[in-house]
N, C-alpha and C positions, 0 to 999 in steps of 0.2 A: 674616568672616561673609558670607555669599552672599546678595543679596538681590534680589529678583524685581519689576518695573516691575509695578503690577496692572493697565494697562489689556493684560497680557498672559495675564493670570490667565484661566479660561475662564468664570466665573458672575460678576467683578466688578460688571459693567453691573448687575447684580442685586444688590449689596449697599445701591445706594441706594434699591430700593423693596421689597426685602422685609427685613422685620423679622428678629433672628437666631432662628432655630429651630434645634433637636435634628438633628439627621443623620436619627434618623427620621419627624422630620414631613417633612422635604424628600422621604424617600426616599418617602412615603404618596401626599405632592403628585404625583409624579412627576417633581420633581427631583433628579436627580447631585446627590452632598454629593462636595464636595474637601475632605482635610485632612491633614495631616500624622502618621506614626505612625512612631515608632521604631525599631519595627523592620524600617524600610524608610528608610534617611538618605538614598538617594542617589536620591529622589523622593518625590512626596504618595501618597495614596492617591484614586481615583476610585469613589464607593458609587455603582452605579446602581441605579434601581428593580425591575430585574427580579431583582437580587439578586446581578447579580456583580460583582465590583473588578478595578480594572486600577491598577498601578502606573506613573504617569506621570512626566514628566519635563520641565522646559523645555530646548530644546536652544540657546539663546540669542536665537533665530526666533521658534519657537512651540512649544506641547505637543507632548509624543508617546508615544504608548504604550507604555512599556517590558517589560511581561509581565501574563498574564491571572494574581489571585490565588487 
């Protein structure tokens, strides 16, 4: 199993002062929701607020955009 250091994650800083919300309250807030989805193993998913997704990736470094969805 592959497992990811989260002070490499791109919103962790944020999981210790916001509370967990829906994908859509974040995306209402005006925050990117990351999450993982199935039918994409070989990276998360990136919801942004203005309504499009990009399939990301850690490359060991840091994130990286792998394709707009």
């Amino acid at each position: 199993m592959n497992t990811i250091a989260t002070d490499h994650f791109p919103i962790a800083e944020d999981f210790d002062r916001l509370p967990f919300t829906a994908v859509e309250d974040l995306l209402k807030a005006g925050i990117p929701a990351y999450f993982a989805d199935p039918r994409f193993p070989e990276g998360y998913v990136r919801a942004n607020p203005d309504g499009t997704r990009t399939l990301i990736r850690f490359n060991g470094e840091d994130w990286e955009d792998v394709r707009q969805l």
